[in-house]
C-alpha positions, 0 to 999 in steps of 0.5 A: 478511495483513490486507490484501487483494491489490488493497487499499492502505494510506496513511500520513499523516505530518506535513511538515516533521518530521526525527523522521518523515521520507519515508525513515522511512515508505518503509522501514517500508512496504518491511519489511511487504513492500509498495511506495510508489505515489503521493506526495499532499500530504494538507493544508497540515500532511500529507503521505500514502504509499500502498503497495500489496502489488507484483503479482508477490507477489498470490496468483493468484486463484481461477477458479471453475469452469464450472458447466453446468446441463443 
């Protein structure tokens, strides 16, 4: 709920750390419903995940209708 359908959240993690590892921030991204879609190394000390909400689970947006000025 606090992200929008088209929005991503990175997380930044430190390398080389066994108490925060990739398997560790893949599963909390899978258990707040979102999926991994990019791997960056964030600097020489940081690694970042981004998840994104998967297409098949984004509401349907909204049309707005056809407004005709006679």
């Amino acid at each position: 709920g606090l992200i929008k359908p088209d929005g991503a959240v990175w997380i930044v993690r430190p390398k080389g750390r066994r108490d925060i590892t990739e398997a560790d921030t893949m599963a909390a991204g899978k258990r707040a419903g979102l999926v991994d879609v990019k791997v960056v190394s964030f600097s020489e000390m940081h690694t970042a995940e981004k998840f994104v909400i998967p297409v098949a689970k984004r509401p349907v947006p909204r049309r707005e209708k056809d407004v005709t000025k006679t």
